[in-house]
C-alpha positions in Angstrom: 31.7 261.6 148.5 32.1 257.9 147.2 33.7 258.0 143.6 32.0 256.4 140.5 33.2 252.8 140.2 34.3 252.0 136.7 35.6 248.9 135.1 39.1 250.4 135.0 38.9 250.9 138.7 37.5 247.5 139.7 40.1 246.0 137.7 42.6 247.6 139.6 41.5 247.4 143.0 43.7 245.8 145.1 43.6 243.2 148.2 45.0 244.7 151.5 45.5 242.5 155.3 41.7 243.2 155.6 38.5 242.8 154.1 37.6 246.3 151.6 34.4 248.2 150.4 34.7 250.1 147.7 31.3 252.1 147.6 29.8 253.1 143.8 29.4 256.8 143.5 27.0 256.1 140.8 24.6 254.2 142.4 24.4 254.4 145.9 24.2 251.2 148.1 26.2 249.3 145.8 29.8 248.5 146.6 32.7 246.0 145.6 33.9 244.1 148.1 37.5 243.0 148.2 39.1 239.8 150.0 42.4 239.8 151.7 42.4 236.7 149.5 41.8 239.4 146.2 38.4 237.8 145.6 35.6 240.2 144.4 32.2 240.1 144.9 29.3 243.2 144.6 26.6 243.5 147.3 23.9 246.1 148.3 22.8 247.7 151.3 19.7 248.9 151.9 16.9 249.7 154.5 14.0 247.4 155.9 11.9 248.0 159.2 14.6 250.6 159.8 17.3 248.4 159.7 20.4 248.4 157.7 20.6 245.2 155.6 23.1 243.3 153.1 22.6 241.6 149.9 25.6 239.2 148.6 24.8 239.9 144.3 27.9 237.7 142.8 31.5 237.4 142.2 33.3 239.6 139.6 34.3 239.3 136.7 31.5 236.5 136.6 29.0 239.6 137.4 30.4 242.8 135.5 29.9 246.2 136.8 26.7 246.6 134.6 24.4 243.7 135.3 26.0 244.4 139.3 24.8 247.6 138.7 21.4 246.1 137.5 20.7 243.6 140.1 21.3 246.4 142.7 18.9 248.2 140.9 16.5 245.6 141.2 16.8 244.8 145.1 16.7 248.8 146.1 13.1 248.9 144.2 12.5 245.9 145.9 13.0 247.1 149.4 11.4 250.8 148.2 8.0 248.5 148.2 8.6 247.3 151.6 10.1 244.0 150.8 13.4 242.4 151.8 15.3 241.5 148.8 17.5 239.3 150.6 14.9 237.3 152.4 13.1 237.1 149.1 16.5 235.4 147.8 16.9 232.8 150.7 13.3 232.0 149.9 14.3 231.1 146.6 17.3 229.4 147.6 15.6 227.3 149.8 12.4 226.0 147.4 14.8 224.6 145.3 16.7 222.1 147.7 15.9 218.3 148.1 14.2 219.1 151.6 11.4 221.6 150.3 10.8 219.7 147.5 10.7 216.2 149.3 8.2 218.4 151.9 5.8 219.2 148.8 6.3 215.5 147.3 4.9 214.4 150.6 2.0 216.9 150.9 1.0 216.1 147.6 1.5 212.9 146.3 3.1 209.9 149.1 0.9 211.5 151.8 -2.4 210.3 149.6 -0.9 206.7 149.3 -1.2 204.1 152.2 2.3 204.0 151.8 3.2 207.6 153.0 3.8 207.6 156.1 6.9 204.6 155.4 7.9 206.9 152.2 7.9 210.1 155.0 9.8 208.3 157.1 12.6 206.6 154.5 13.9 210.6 153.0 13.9 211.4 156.7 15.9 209.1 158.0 17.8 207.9 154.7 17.9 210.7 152.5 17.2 214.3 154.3 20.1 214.3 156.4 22.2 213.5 153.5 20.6 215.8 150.7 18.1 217.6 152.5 20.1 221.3 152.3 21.5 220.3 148.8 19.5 222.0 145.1 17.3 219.0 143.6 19.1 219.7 140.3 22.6 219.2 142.0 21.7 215.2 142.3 23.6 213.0 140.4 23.2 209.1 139.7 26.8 209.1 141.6 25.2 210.6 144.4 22.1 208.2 144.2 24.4 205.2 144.0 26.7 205.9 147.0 23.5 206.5 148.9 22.2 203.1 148.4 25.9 201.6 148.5 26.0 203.1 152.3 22.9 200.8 153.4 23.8 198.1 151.6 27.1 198.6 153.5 25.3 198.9 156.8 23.7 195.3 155.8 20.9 196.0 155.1 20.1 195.5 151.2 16.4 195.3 151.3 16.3 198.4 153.7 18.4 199.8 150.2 15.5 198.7 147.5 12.9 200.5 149.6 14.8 203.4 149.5 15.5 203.3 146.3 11.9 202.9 145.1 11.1 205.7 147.4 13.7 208.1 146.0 12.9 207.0 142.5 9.4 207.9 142.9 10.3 211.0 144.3 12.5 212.4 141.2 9.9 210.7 138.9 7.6 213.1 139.8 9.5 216.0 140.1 10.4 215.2 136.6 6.5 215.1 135.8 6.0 218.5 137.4 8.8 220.1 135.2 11.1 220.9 138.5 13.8 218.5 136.9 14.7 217.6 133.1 15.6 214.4 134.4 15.5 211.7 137.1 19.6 211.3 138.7 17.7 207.3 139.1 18.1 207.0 135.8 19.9 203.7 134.8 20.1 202.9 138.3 19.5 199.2 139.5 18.1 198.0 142.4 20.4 197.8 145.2 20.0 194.2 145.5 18.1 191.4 144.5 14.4 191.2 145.8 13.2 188.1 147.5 10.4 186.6 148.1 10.1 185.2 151.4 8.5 182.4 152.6 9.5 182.0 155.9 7.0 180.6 158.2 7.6 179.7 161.9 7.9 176.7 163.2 5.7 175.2 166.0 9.1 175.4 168.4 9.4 178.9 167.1 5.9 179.7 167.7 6.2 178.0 171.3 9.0 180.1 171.8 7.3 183.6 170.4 4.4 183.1 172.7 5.9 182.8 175.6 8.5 186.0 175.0 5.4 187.9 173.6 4.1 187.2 177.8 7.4 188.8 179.1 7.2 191.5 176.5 4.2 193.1 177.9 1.5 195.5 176.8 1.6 197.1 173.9 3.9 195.0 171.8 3.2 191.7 173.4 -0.3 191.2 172.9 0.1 193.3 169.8 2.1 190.8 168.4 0.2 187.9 169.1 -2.9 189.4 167.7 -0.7 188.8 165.1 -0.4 185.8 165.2 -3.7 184.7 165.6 -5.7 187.0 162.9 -3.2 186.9 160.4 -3.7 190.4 159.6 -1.1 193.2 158.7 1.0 194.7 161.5 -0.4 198.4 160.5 -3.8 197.3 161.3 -3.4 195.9 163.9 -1.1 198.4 165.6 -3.9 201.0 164.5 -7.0 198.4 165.9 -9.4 200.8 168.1 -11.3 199.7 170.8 -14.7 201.0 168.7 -13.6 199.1 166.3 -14.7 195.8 168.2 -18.1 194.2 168.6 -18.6 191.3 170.0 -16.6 188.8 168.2 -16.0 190.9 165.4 -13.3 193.4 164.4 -14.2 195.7 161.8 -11.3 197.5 159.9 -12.4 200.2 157.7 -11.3 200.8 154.4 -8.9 203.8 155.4 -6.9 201.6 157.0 -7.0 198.4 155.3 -3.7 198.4 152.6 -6.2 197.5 149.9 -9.0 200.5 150.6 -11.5 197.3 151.3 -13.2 197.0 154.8 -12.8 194.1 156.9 -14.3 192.4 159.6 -12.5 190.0 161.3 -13.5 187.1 163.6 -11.6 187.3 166.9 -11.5 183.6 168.3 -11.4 182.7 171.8 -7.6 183.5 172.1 -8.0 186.8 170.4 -10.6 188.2 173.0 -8.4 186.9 175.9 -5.9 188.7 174.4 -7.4 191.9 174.1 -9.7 191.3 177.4 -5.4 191.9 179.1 -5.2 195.3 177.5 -5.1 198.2 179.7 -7.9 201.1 178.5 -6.6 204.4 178.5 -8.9 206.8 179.5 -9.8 209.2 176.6 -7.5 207.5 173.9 -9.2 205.3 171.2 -6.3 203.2 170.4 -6.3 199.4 172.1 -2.0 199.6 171.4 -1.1 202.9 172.9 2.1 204.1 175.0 1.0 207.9 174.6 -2.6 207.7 174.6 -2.7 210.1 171.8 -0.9 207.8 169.0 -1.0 203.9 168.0 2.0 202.4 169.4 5.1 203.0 167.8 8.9 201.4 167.7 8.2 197.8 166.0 12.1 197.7 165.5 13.3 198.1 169.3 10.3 195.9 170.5 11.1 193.0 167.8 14.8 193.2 169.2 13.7 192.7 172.6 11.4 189.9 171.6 14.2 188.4 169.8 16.3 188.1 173.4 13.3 186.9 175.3 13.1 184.0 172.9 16.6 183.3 172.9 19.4 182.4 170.4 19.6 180.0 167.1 16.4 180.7 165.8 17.0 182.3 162.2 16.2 185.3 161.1 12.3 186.6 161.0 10.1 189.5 161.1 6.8 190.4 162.1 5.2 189.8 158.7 6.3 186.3 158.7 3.4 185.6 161.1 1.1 186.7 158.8 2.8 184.1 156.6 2.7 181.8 159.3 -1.3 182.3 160.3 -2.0 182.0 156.0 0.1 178.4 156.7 -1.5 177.1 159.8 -4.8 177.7 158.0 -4.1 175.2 155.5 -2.6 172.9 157.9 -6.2 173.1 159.5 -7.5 172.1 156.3 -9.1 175.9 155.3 -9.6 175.9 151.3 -6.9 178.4 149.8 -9.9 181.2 148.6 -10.9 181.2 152.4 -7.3 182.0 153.6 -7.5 184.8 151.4 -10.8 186.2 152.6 -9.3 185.6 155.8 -6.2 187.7 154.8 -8.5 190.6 153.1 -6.2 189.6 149.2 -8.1 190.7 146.5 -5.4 189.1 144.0 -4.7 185.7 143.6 -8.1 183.5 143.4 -10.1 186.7 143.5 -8.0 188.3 141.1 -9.4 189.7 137.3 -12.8 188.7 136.4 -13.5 186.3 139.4 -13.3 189.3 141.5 -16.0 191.2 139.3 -18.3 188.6 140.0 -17.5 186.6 143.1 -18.9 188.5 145.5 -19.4 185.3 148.3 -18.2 187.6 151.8 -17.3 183.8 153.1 -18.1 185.2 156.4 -19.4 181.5 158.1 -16.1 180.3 156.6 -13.9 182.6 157.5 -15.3 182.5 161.2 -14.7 178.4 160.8 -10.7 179.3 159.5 -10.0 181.7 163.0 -11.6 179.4 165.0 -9.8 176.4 163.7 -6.3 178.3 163.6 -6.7 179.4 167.4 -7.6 176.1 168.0 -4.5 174.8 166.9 -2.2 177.8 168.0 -3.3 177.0 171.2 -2.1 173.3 171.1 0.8 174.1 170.0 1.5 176.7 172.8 -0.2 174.5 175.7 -2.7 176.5 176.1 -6.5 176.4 177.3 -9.2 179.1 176.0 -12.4 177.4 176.8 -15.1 179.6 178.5 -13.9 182.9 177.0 -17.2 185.4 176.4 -17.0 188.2 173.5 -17.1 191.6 174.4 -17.9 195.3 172.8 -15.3 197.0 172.6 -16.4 200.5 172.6 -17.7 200.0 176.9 -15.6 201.4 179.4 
């Protein structure tokens, strides 16, 4: 029969060449276990589905033989109900790391944002496989800073601000849902400095874009010179279904328009030949698929392989800069700067404040005037004839 442990005892219990259990007479299932190293811990044993199990309660003399004692106590009624103490505690454990808590930041808050799916994206690569098994409340501004100092490292400093924003939302409202007392972003700066770009391509560049957008192929290639030619963002675009398209018109809803506004876009000669070369999936509604199932995915690989087709000594650009460029070809055409915008779906800038309460012009003959004109010229530029090309509904097979 086990003997009653008492402080005394514990005290004196010694390490031997291999790991010891010292049972508790007193209360059974309990039991101090002793390291070859002379660490000392308490755990309990106990039944569940008719299987002997093991619960780690805490080190001694940081847990005394009383409140060990007491927790055992606890976990034995525990599994008396039918429960298992010990996955109870993992399932504690684990709500408070970074990954569960970034999992219920997403469910609740990013995934409602047009942002999300970026913000989703960012902790997974960027932060989850860093933090992800870490508490939330063991986050310090050191760690947040040598986070961000690793991208910036990589070279990539504005891939480090949108991490940063991301992360500092993320703590912000953990703070606002009283599962932190503060944010570790705290007195953190930005990463680096945040530019505004305005790089536009040049008609060289834009010679040399259309014609590695041809050797791309479907679905980046004519993806990206949609583009081009509507001005519109890359999510849109890569998200464009073929119901969405009606004659001349493309309609975006507001789900997937960044600003929650729908709208419709005139697709120009060069726009329905482009999409008239798409391949239809049978059964998929997307016009940019590889899966049939998804909107194309992988902008970064298939912008690095555009990049070779066009060839060296052209600086740096990305795919928004066509929006840019489209905006800037517009006015080049001679379309008034509140058309562009309409053209663009903006709701700031001449639409912005009380002008935007009261303007409520859709521009629609204009807008169709600025695509048309734009193509027009896009199509000089790249030597190109569209003349002849009929509009189509896009929702026929």
């Amino acid at each position: 029969m086990a003997k009653i442990l008492t402080v005394k005892a514990v005290e004196a219990a010694k390490a031997g060449s291999t790991r010891r259990e010292l049972p508790d007479g007193y209360l059974p299932g309990l039991y101090l276990v002793v390291q070859p190293s002379g660490v000392k811990s308490w755990a309990v044993r106990y039944r569940h589905n008719g299987r002997t199990r093991k619960l780690t309660l805490g080190r001694y003399p940081v847990l005394s033989l009383a409140d060990a004692r007491d927790k055992a106590r606890e976990a034995l009624a525990v599994a008396d109900a039918g429960d298992d103490p010990a996955a109870e505690k993992r399932s504690r454990r684990d709500a408070d790391t970074v990954a569960a808590l970034v999992a219920d930041f997403i469910k609740r808050h990013a995934s409602k944002k047009r942002s999300g799916a970026q913000t989703e994206r960012i902790f997974e690569r960027e932060v989850l496989p860093l933090w992800g098994g870490r508490k939330t409340a063991d986050i310090t501004r050191r760690d947040v800073i040598d986070l961000l100092d690793g991208i910036v490292d990589r070279g990539h400093p504005q891939a480090a601000n949108r991490v940063f924003a991301a992360i500092r939302k993320f703590f912000n409202w953990a703070v606002s849902r009283d599962e932190l007392d503060a944010s570790p972003c705290a007195g953190v700066s930005p990463p680096a400095e945040v530019r505004s770009r305005d790089r536009i391509l040049t008609d060289d560049e834009i010679r040399a874009l259309w014609k590695a957008t041809g050797a791309l192929g479907y679905p980046f290639g004519p993806m990206f010179r949609l583009l081009l030619l509507t001005g519109q963002r890359r999510d849109e675009v890569a998200g464009m279904r073929w119901a969405e398209i009606d004659g001349m018109a493309w309609q975006i809803p507001g789900d997937r328009a960044k600003n929650g506004k729908p709208h419709s876009v005139h697709l120009a000669g060069p726009a329905l030949l482009v999409l008239s070369g798409c391949p239809r999936i049978s059964g998929s509604p997307y016009t940019f698929t590889t899966t049939g199932e998804t909107p194309a995915t992988g902008y970064s690989r298939a912008k690095a392989r555009l990049d070779r087709f066009m060839g060296e000594g052209i600086p740096d650009w990305r795919l928004h800069d066509l929006r840019r460029t489209a905006a800037s070809g517009m006015a080049r055409c001679g379309i008034a700067l509140p058309v562009i915008e309409k053209c663009l779906n903006h709701i700031s800038g001449s639409f912005a404040g009380i002008v935007g309460v009261y303007q409520h012009h859709d521009y629609a003959d204009e807008k169709r005037a600025a695509w048309d004109a734009w193509a027009a010229h896009l199509m000089e530029i790249v030597g190109e004839d569209t003349a002849g090309v009929l509009p189509f509904r896009g929702a026929e097979k």
